[in-house]
N, C-alpha and C positions, 0 to 999 in steps of 0.2 A: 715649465717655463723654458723658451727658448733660450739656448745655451750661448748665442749669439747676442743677448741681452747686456748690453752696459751699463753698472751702475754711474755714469756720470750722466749718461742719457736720459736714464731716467730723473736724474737730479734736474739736468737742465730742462726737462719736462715741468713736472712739477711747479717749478718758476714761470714758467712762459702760461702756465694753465692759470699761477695767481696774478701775475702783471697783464697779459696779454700781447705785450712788449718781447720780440726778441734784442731791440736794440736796449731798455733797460736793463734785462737778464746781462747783455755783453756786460753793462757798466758794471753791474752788480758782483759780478763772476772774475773779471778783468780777461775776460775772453774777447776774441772778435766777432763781429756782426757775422762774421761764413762761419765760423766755428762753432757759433750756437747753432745756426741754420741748420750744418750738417749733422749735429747729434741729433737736431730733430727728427730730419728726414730720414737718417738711418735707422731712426726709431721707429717710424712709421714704415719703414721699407721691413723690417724684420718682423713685424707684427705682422703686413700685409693691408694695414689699413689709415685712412688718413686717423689726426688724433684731433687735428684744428683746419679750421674756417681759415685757409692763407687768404683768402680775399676779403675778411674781414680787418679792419682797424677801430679799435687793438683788435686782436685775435681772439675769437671765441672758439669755444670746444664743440666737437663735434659730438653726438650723442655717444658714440661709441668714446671718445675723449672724457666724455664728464661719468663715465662709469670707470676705465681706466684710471683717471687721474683720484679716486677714490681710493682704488687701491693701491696705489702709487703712493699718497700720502701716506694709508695705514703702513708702506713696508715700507720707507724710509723712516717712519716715529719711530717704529720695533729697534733699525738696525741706529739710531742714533741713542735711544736708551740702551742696547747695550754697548757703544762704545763709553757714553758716560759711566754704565757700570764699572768698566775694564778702568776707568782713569779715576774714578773718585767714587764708587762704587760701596767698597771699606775703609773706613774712614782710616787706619792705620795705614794703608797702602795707596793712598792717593796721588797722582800724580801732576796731576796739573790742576789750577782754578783760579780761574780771571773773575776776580769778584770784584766791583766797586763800589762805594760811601757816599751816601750825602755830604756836602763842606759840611758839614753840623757836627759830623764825626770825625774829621780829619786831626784834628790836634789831642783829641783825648781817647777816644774809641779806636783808631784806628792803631794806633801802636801797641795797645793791650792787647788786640784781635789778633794782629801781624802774628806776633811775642809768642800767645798760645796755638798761633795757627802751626809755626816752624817747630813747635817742641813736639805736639800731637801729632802731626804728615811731616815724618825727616823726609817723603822721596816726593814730597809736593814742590813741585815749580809755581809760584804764585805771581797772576800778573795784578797788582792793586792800583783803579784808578780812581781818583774825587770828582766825582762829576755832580750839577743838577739834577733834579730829580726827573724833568723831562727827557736828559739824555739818556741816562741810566734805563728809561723805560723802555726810550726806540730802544736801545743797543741791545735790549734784551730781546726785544720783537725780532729784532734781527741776528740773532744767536751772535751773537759777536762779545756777550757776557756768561757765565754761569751764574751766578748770584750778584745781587746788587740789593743795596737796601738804598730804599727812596721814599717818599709821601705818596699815599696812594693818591691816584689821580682822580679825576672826576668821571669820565670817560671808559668804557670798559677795556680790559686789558686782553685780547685776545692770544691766548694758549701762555697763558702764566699763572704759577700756583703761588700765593700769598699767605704769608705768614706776618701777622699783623707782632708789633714788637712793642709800642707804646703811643701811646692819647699823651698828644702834645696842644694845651688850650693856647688859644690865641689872649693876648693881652696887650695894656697899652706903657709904653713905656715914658717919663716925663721929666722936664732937666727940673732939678731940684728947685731952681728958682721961682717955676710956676706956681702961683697960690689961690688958682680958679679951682672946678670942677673938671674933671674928667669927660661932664657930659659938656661942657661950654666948649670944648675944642671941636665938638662935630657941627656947629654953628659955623656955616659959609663965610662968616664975618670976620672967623677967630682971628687976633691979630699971630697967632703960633700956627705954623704951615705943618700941614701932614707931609713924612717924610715919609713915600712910598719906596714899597717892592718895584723892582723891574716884573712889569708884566707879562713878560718872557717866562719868568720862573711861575713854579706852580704856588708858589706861595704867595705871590703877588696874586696872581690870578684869585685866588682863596680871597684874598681880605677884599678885592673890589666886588665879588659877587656878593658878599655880605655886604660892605656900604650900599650895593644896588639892593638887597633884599629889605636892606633895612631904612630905605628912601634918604641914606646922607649922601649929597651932593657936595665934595670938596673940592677944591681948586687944587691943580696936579701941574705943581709948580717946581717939585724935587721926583725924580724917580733913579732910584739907584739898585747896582747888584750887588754890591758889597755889605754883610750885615754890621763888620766891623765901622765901615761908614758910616751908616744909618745912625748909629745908637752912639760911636763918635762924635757926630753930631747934634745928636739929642742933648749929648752932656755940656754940650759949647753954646746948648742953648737958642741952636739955630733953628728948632721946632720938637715936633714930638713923633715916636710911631706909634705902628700898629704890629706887633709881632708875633712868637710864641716865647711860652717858656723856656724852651731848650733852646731856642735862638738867643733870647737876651743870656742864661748862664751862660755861655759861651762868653760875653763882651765884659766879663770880672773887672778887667784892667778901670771898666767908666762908671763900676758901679756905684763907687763912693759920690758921684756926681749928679746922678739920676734917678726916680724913684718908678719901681713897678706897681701898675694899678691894675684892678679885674676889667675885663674887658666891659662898657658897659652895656644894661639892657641882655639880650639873649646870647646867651654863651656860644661859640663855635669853636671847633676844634681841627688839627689836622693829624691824621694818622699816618704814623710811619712803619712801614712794612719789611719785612725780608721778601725777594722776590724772585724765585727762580724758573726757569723753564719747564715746561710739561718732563721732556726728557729728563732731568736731572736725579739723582738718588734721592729719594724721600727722608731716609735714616741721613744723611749728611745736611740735608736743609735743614732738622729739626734738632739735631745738634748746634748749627752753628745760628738756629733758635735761642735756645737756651744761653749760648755763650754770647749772645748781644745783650738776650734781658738782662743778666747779672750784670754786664758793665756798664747797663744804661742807669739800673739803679744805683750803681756805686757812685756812676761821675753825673747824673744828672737828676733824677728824680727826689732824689734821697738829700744831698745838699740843697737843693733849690729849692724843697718842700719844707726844708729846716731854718731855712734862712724867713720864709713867703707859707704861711702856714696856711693862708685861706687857698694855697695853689694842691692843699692836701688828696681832697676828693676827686680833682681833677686830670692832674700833671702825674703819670702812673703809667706802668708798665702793662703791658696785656699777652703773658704768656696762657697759652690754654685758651683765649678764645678765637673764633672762626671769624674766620674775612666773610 
């Protein structure tokens, strides 16, 4: 390899071969529009040959370009797994890990995780954020996370490794005062309004693909993001939802006011995953595996299946099996 060869060059390659975009690369980079230009052209001047179509928009790869940018990819994955190695690599000596949570875990799972994360890595820097689970996905696509756990999406996830953590069944939640059926609320008429998801979130998304699968046509007169909201509201009596189990344990403070029912007709479920990047250490993902399952069974499975017995078969952990 020419010794003349830049790793930034090649970095800003790479980009410019997946966007086609030198001025997205600038945004992406916070470089300027001549300063991608120029890594480019230097790159191609060192080589001796062009790598892209400049007179195309966006920019296509030239043939000599779409065999280059192949292995461009395979040596930037190498030199990016072992920098993951060198930071978080042994788990005793890890150094840094920006991981974030579903809201679902932020008030019970996430201090337990913190708690054992700081006593197992003393030299780990931890950056912890709560996000949805559509955020969590992009930020992973865009390496700006190491691990995140979120709901697996419907859509495939390209260059992320999944580690599935628990089957969380969807169900209906009801203010106590209701004394119909479960099935009379999917009736367009019901005088008790469906209190949706923002369908922004993936769980909203989840529950209208099933009313559309399952021909209920409801009137979408409440849509909110807040779950504490939702089921707030359910208990005040201002309608009903549609949710999961692990969502409704979370809202305790309403319970006394609301009753959980099985969802009816065909069961649906959402799954929620550990998800880290291709690069990342395998042995550090499948540890902090294991250290989600146990505290999902301690604060969520385990109570909620003891309280909600028919939620037994359903509402369960899944360590050991394959995405």
């Amino acid at each position: 390899m020419s010794k003349s060869l830049s790793l930034r060059w090649l970095e800003v390659f790479q980009l410019i071969a997946k966007s086609g975009s030198i001025q997205q690369v600038a945004s992406e980079t916070g470089l300027s529009i001549s300063t991608v230009s120029n890594h480019l052209r230097s790159l191609e001047k060192a080589l001796g040959i062009e790598l892209v179509d400049h007179g195309r928009r966006p920019m296509g790869l030239t043939p000599a370009g779409e065999v280059f940018s192949r292995y461009v990819r395979d040596g930037l994955m190498v030199l990016k797994r072992g920098e993951a190695e060198i930071r978080t690599g042994n788990w005793q000596h890890a150094t840094d890990l920006r991981l974030a949570l579903i809201n679902d875990f932020d008030n019970q799972i996430a201090p337990d995780l913190v708690r054992f994360m700081a006593q197992a890595l003393p030299r780990c820097n931890f950056r912890h954020f709560t996000r949805p689970s559509h955020e969590i996905i992009a930020k992973l696509e865009e390496h700006k996370l190491d691990v995140g756990v979120a709901t697996r999406p419907t859509e495939r996830t390209e260059g992320l490794i999944e580690y599935p953590l628990m089957r969380d069944p969807f169900i209906v939640v009801l203010p106590n005062s209701y004394n119909g059926t479960t099935e009379d609320l999917f009736d367009e008429d019901a005088d008790l309004p469906l209190l949706r998801y923002s369908r922004d979130y993936m769980i909203g998304k989840q529950i209208e693909t099933q009313l559309t699968r399952s021909k209920f046509s409801l009137p979408n007169r409440f849509e909110l993001e807040c779950n504490q909201s939702i089921i707030g509201l359910v208990a005040q009596g201002s309608g009903w939802a549609i949710t999961t189990a692990a969502c409704f344990h979370r809202t305790q403070r309403f319970h006394n006011s609301v009753k959980a029912m099985p969802f009816p007709g065909r069961n649906f479920v959402r799954t929620v995953s550990l998800f880290t990047t291709e690069v990342y250490p395998e042995a550090t993902s499948e540890l902090l595996q294991k250290v989600l399952v146990k505290l999902i069974r301690q604060h969520f499975t385990r109570p909620m299946c003891a309280k909600h017995p028919w939620l037994k078969d359903d509402f369960r952990t899944m360590e050991g099996e394959v995405a």
